[in-house]
N, C-alpha and C positions, 0 to 999 in steps of 0.2 A: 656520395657513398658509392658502394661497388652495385646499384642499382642501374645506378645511370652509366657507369661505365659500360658496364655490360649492356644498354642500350646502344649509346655509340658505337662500341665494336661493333652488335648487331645492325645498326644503320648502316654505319662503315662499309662494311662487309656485303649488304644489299646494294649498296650505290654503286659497288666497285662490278658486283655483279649484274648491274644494270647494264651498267655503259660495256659490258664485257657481250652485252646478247647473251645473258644467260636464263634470260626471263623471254616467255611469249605467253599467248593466250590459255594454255592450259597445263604449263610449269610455272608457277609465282607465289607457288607456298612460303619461300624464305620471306619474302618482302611483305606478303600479308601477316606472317607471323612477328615480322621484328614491328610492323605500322601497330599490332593488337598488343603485344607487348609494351611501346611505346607508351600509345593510350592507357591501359590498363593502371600502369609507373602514375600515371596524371591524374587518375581518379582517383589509386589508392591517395596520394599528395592532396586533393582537394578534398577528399573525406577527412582525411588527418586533420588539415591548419582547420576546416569546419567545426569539429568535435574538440580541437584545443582552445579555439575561439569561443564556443558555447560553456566549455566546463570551465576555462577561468576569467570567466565576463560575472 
């Protein structure tokens, strides 16, 4: 769905600005946001299949 795409762009988009030196020790807010976004897409996904597992078991 457009969950994940919009993750990709956002990875995309961090990696290209990795390798660009656009990250150092105290600008890295894109790449810690697109990593907490990431995560976040994969907990909401494991809460899901949990609770559809549970309600039609």
């Amino acid at each position: 769905g457009a969950h994940v795409c919009v993750g990709v762009v956002f990875i995309t988009i961090s990696t290209i600005r990795l390798y660009l030196n656009h990250y150092n020790n105290n600008h890295h807010l894109g790449l810690e946001l697109a990593a907490w976004y990431w995560h976040f897409v994969d907990v909401v996904w494991l809460f899901l299949y949990l609770t559809l597992y549970w309600w039609l078991s």
